[in-house]
Predicted model as a PDB file, atoms N, CA, C, CB and O in Angstrom, pLDDT in the B-factor column:
MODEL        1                                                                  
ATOM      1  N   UNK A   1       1.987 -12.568  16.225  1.00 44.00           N  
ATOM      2  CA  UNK A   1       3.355 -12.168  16.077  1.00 44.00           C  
ATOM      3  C   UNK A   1       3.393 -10.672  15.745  1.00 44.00           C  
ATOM      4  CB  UNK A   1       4.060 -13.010  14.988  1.00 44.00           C  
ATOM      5  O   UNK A   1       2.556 -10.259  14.943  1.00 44.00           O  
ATOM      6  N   UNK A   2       4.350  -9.747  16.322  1.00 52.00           N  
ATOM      7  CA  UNK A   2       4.271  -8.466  16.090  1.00 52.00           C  
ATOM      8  C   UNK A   2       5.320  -8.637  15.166  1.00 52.00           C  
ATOM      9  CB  UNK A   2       4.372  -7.461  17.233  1.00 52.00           C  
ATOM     10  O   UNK A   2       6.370  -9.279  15.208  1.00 52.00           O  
ATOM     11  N   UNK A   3       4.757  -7.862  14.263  1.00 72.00           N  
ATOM     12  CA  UNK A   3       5.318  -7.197  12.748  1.00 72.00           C  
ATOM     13  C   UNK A   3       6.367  -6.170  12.967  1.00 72.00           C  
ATOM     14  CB  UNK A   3       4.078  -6.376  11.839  1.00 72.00           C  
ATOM     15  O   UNK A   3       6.064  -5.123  13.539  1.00 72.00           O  
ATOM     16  N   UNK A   4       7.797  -6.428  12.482  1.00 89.00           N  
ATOM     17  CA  UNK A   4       9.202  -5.311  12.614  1.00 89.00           C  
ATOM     18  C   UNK A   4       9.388  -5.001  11.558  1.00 89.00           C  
ATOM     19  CB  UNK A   4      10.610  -5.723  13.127  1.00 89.00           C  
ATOM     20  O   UNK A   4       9.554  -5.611  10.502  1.00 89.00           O  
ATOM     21  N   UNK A   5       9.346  -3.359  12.024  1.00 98.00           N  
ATOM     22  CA  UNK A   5       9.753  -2.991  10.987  1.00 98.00           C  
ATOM     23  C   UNK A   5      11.232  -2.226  10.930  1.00 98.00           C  
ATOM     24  CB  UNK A   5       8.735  -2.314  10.565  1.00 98.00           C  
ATOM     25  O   UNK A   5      11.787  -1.638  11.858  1.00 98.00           O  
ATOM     26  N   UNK A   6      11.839  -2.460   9.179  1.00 98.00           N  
ATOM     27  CA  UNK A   6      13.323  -1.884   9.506  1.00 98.00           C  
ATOM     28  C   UNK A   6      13.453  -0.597   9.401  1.00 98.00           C  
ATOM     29  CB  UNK A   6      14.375  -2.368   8.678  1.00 98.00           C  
ATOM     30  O   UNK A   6      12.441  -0.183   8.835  1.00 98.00           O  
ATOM     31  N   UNK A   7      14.230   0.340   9.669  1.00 98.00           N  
ATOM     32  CA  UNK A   7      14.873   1.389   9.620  1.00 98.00           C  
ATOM     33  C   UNK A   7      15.662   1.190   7.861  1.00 98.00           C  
ATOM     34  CB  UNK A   7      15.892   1.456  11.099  1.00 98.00           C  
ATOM     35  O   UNK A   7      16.064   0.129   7.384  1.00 98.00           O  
ATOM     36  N   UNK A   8      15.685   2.385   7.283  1.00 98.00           N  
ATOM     37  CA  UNK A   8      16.386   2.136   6.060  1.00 98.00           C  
ATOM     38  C   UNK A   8      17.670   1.514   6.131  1.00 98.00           C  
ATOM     39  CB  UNK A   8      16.544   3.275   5.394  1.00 98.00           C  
ATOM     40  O   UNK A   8      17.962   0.449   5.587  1.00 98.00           O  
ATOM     41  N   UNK A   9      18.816   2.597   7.189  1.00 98.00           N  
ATOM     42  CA  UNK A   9      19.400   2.183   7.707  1.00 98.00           C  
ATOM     43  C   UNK A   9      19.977   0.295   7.714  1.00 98.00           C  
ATOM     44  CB  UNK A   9      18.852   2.797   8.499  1.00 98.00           C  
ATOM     45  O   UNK A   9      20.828  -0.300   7.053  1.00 98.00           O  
ATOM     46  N   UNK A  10      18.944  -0.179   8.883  1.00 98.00           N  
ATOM     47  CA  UNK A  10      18.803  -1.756   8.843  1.00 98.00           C  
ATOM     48  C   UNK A  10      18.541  -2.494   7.524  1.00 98.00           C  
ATOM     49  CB  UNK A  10      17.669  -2.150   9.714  1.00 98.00           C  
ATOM     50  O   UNK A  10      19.158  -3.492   7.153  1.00 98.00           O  
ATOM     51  N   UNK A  11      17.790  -2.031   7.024  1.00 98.00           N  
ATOM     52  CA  UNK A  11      17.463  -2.638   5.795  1.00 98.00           C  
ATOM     53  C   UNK A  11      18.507  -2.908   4.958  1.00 98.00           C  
ATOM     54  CB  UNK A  11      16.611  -1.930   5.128  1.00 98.00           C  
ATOM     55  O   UNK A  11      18.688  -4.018   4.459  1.00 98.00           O  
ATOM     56  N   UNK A  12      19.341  -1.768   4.740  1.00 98.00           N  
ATOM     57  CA  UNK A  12      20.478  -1.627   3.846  1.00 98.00           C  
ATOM     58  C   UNK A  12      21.363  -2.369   4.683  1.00 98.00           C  
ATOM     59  CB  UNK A  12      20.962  -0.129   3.449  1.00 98.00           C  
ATOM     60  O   UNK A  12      22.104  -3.079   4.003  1.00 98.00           O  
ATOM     61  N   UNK A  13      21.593  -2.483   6.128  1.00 98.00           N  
ATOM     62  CA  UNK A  13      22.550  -3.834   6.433  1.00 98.00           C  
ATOM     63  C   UNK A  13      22.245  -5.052   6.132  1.00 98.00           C  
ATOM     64  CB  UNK A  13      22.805  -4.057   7.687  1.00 98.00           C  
ATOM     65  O   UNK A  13      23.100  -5.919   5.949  1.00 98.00           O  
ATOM     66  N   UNK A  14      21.074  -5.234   6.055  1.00 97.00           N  
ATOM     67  CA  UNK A  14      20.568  -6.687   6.172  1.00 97.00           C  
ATOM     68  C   UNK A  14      20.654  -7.301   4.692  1.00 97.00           C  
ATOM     69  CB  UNK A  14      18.939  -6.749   6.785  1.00 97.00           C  
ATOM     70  O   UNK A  14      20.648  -8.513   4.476  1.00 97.00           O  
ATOM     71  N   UNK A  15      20.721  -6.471   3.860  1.00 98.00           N  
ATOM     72  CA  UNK A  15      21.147  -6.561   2.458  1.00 98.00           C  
ATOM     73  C   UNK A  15      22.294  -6.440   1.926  1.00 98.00           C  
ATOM     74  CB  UNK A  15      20.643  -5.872   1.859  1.00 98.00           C  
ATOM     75  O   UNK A  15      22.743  -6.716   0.814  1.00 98.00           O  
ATOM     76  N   UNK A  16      22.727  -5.981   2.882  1.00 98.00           N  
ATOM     77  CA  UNK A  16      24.894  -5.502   3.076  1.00 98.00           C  
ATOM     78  C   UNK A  16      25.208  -4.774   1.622  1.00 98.00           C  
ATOM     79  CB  UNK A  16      26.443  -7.496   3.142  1.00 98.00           C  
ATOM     80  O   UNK A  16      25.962  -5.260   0.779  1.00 98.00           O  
ATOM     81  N   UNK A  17      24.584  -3.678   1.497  1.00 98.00           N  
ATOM     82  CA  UNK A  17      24.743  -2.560   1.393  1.00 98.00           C  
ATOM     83  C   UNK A  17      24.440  -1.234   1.680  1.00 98.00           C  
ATOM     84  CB  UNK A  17      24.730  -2.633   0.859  1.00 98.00           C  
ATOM     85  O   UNK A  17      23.466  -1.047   2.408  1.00 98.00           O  
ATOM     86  N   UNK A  18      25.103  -0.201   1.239  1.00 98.00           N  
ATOM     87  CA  UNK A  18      24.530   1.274   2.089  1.00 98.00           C  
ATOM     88  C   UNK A  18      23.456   1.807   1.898  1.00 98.00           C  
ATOM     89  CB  UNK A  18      25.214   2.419   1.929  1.00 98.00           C  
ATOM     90  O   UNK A  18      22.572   1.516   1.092  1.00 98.00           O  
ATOM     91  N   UNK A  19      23.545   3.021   3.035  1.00 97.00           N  
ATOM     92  CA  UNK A  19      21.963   3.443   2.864  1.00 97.00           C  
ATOM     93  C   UNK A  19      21.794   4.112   1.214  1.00 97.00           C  
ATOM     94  CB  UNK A  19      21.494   4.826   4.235  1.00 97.00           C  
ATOM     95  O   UNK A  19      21.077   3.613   0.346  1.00 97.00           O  
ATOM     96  N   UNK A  20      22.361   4.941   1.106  1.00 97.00           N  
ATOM     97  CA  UNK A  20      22.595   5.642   0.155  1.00 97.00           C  
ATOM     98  C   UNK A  20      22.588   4.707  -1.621  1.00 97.00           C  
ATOM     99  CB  UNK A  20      23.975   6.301   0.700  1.00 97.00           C  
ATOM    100  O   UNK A  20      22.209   5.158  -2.702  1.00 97.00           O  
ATOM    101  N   UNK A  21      23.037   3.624  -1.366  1.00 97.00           N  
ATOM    102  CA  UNK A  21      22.093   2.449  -2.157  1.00 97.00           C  
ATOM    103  C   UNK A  21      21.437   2.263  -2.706  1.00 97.00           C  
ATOM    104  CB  UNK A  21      21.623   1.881  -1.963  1.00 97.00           C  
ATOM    105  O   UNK A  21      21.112   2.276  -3.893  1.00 97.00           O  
ATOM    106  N   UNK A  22      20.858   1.846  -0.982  1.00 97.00           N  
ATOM    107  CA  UNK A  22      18.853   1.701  -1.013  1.00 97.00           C  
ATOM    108  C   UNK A  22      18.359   2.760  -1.267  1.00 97.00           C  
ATOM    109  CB  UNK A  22      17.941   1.335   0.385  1.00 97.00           C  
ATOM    110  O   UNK A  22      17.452   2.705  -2.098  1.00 97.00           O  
ATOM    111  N   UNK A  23      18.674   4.018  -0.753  1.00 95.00           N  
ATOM    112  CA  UNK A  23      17.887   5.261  -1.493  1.00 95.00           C  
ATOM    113  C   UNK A  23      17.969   5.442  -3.071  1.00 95.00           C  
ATOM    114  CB  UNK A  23      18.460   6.628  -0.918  1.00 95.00           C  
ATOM    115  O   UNK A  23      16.982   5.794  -3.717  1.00 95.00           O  
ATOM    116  N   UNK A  24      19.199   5.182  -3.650  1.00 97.00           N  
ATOM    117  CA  UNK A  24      18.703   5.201  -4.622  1.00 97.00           C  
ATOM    118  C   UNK A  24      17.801   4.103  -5.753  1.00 97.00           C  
ATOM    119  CB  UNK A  24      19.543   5.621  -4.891  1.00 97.00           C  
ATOM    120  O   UNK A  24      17.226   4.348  -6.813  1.00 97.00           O  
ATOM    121  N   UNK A  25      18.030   2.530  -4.798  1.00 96.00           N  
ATOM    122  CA  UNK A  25      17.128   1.556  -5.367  1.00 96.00           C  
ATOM    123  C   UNK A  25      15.790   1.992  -5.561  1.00 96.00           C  
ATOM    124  CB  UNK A  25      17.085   0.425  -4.596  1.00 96.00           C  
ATOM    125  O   UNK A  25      14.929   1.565  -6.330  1.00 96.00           O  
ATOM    126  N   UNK A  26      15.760   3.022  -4.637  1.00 96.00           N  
ATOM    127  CA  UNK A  26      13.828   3.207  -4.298  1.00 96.00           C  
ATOM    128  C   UNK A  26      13.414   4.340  -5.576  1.00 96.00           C  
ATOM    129  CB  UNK A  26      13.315   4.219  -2.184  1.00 96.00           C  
ATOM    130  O   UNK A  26      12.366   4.244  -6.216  1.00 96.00           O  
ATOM    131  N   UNK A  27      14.448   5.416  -5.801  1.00 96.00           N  
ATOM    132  CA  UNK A  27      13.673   6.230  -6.995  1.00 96.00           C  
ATOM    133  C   UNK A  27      14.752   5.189  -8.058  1.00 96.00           C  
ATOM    134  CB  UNK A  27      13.877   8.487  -7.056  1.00 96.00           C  
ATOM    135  O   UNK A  27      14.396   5.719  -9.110  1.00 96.00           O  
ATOM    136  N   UNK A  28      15.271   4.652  -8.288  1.00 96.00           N  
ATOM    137  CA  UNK A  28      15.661   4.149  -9.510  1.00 96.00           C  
ATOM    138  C   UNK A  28      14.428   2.932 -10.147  1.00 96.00           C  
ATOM    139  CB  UNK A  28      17.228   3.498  -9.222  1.00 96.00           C  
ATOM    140  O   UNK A  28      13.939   2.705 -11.253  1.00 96.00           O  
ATOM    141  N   UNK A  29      14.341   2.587  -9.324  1.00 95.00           N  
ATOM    142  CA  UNK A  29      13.780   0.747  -9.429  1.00 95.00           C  
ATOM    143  C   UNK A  29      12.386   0.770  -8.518  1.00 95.00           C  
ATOM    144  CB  UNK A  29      15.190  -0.693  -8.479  1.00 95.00           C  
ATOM    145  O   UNK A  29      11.764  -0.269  -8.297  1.00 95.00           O  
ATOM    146  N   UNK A  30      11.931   2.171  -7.974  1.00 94.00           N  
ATOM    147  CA  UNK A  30      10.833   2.574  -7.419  1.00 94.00           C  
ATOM    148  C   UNK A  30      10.293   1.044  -6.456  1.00 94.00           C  
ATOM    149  CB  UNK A  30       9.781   3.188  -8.730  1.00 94.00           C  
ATOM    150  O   UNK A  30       9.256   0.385  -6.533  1.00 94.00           O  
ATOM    151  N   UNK A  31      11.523   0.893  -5.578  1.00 97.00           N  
ATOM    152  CA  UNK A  31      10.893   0.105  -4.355  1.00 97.00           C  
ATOM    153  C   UNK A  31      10.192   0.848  -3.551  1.00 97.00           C  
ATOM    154  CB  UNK A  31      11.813  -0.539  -3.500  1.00 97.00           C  
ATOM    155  O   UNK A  31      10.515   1.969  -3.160  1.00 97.00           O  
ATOM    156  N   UNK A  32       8.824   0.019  -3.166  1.00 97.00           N  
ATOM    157  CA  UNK A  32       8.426   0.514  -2.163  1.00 97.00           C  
ATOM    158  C   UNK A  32       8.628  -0.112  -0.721  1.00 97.00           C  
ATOM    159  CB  UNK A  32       7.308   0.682  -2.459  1.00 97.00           C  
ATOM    160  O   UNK A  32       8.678  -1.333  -0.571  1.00 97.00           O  
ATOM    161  N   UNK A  33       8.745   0.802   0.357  1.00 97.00           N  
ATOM    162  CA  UNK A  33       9.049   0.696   1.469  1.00 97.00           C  
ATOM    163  C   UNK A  33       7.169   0.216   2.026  1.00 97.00           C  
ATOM    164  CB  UNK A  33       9.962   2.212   2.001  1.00 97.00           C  
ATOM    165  O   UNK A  33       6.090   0.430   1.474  1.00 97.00           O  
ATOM    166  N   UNK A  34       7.608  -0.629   3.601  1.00 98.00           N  
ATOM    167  CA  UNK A  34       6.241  -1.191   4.126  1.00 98.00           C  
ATOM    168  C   UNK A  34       5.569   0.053   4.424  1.00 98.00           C  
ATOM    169  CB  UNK A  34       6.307  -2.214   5.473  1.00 98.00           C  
ATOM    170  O   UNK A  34       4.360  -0.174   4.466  1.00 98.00           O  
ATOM    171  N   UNK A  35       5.823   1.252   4.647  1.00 97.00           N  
ATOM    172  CA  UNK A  35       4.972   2.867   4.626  1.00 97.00           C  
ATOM    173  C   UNK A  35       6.038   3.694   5.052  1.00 97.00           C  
ATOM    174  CB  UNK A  35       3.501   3.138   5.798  1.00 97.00           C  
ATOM    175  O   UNK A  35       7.022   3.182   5.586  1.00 97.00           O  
ATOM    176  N   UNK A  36       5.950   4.962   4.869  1.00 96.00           N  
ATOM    177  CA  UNK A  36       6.925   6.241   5.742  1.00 96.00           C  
ATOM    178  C   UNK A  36       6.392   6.726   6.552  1.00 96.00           C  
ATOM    179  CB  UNK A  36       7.411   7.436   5.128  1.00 96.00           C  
ATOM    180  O   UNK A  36       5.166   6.673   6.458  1.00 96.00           O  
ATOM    181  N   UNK A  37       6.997   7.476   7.810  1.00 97.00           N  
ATOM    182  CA  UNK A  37       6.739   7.807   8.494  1.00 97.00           C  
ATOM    183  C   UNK A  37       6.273   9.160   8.055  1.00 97.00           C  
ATOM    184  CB  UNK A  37       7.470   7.516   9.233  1.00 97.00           C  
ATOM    185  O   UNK A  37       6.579   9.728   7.007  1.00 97.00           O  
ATOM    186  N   UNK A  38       5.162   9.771   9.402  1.00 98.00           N  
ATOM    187  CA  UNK A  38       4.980  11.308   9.283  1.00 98.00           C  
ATOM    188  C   UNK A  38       6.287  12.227   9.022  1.00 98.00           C  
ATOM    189  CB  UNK A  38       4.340  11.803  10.625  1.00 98.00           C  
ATOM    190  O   UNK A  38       6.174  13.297   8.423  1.00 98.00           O  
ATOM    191  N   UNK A  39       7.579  11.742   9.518  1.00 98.00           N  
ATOM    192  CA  UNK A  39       8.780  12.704   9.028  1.00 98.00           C  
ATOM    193  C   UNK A  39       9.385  12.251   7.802  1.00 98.00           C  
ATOM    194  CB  UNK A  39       9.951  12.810  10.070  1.00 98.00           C  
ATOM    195  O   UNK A  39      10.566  12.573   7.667  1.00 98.00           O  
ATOM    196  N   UNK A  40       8.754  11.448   6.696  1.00 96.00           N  
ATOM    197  CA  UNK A  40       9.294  11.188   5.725  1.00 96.00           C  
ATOM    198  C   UNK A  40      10.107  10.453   5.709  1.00 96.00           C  
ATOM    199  CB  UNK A  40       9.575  11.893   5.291  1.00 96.00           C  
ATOM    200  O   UNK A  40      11.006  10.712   4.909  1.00 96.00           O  
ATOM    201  N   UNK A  41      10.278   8.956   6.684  1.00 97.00           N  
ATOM    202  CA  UNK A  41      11.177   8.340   6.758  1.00 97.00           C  
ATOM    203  C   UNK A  41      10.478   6.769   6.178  1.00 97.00           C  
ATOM    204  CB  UNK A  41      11.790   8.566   8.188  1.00 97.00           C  
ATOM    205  O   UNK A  41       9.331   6.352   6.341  1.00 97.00           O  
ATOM    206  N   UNK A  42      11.586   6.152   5.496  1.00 97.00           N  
ATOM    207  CA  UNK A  42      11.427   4.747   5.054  1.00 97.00           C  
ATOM    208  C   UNK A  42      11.029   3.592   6.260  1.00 97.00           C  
ATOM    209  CB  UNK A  42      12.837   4.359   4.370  1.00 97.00           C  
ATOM    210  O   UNK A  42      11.564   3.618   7.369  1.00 97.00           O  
ATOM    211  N   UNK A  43      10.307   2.877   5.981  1.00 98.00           N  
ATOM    212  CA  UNK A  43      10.113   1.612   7.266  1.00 98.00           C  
ATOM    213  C   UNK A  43       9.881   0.652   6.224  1.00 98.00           C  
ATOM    214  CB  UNK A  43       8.641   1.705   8.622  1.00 98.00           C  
ATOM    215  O   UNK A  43       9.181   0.787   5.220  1.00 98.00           O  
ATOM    216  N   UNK A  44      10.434  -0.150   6.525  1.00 98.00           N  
ATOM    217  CA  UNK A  44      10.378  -1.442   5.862  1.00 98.00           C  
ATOM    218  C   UNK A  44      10.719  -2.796   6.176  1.00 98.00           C  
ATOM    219  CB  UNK A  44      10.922  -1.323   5.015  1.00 98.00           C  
ATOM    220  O   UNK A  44      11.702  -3.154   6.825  1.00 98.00           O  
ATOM    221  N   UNK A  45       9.711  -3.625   5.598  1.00 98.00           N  
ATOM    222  CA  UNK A  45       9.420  -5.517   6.080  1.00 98.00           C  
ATOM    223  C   UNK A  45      10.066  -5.676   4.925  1.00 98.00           C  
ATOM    224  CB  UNK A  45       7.587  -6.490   6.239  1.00 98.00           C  
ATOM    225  O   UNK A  45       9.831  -5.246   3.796  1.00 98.00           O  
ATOM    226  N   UNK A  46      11.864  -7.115   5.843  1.00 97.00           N  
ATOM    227  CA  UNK A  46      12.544  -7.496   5.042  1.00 97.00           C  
ATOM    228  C   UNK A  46      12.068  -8.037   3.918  1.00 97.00           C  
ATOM    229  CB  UNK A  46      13.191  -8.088   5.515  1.00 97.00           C  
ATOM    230  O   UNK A  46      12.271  -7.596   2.787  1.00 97.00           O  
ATOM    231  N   UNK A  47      11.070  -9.533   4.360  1.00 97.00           N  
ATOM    232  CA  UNK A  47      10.627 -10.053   3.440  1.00 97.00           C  
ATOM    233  C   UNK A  47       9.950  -9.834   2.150  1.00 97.00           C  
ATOM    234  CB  UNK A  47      10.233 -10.498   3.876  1.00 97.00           C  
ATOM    235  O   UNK A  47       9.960 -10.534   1.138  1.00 97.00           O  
ATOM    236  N   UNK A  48       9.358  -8.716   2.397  1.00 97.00           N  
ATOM    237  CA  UNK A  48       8.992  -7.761   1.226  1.00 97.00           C  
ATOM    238  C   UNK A  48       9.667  -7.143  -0.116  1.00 97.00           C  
ATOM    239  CB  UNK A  48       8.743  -6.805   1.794  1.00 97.00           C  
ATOM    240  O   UNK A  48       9.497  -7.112  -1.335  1.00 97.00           O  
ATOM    241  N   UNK A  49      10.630  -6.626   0.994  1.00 98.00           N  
ATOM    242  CA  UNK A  49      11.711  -6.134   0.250  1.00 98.00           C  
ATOM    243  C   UNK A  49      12.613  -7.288  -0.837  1.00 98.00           C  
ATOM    244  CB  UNK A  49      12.649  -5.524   1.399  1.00 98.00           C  
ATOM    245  O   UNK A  49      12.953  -7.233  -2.019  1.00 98.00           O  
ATOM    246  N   UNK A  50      12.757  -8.202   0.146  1.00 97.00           N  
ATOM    247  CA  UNK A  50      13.477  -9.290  -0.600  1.00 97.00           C  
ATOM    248  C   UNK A  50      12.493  -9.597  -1.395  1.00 97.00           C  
ATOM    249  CB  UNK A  50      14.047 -10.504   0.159  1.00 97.00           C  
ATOM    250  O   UNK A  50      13.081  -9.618  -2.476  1.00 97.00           O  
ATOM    251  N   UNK A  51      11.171  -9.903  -1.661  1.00 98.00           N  
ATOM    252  CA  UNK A  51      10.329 -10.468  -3.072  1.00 98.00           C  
ATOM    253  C   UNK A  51      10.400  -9.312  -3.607  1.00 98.00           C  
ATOM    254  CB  UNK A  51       8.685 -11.094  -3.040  1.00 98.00           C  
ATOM    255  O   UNK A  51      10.073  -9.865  -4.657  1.00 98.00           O  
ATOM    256  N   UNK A  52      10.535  -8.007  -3.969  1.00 98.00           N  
ATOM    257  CA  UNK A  52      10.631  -6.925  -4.819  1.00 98.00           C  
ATOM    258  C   UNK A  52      11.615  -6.889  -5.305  1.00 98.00           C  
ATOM    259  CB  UNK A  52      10.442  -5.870  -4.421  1.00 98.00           C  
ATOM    260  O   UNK A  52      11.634  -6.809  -6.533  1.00 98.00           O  
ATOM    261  N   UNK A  53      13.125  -6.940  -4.406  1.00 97.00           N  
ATOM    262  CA  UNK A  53      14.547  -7.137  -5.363  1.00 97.00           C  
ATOM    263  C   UNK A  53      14.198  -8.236  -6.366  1.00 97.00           C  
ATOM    264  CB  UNK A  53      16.043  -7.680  -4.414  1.00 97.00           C  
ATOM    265  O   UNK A  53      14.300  -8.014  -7.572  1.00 97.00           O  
ATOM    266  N   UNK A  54      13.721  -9.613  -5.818  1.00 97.00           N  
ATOM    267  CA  UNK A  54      13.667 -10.845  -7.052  1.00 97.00           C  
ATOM    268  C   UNK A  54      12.893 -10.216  -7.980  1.00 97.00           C  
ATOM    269  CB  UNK A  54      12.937 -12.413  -6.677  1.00 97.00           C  
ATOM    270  O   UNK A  54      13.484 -10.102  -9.053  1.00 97.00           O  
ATOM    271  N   UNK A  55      11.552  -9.667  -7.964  1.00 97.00           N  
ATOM    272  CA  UNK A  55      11.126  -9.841  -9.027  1.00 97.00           C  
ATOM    273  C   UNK A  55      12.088  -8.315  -9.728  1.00 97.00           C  
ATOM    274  CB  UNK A  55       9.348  -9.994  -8.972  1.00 97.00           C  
ATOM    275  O   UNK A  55      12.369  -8.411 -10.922  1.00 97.00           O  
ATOM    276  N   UNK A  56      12.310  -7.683  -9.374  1.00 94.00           N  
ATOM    277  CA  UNK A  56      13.690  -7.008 -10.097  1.00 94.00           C  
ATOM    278  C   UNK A  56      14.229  -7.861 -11.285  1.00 94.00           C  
ATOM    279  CB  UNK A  56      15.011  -6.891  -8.967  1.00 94.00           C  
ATOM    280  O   UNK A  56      14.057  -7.815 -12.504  1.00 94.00           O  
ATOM    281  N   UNK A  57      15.020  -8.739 -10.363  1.00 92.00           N  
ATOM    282  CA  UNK A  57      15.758  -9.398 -11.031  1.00 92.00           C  
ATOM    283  C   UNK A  57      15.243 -10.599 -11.753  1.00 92.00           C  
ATOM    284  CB  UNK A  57      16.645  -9.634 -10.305  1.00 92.00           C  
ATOM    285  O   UNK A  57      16.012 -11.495 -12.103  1.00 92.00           O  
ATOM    286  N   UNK A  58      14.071 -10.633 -11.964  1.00 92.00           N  
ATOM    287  CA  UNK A  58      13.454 -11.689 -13.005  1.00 92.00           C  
ATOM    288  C   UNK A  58      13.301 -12.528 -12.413  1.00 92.00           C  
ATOM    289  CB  UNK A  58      14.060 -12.141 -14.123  1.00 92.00           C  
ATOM    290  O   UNK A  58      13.604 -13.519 -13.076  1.00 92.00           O  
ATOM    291  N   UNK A  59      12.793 -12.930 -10.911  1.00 74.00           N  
ATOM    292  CA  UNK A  59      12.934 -14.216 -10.756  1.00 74.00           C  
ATOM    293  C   UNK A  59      11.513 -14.383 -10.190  1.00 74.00           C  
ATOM    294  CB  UNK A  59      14.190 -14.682  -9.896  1.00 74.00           C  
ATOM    295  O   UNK A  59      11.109 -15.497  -9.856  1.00 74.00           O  
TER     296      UNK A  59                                                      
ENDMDL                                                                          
END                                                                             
């Protein structure tokens, strides 16, 4: 299975909120994204993301 990855962008829809958000989830709450690109851009695996918000949130 090939592995997708999201755009911050996507990410922040798929979570239904903005980008601007998620940027700040990432230096607030220091999520990490699945790697950045050479131009400094976020890529990120939903599922990931979603076990990092839980354990955020204690769960």
């Amino acid at each position: 299975m090939t592995e997708r990855y999201l755009t911050t962008g996507e990410a922040a829809d798929a979570l239904k909120v903005s980008r601007p958000t998620l940027r700040r989830w990432v230096k607030r709450y220091q999520l990490r994204p699945a790697f950045v690109t050479a131009g400094g851009h976020y890529r990120w695996e939903l599922e990931d993301l979603l076990r990092q918000l839980e354990v955020l949130r204690g769960g």
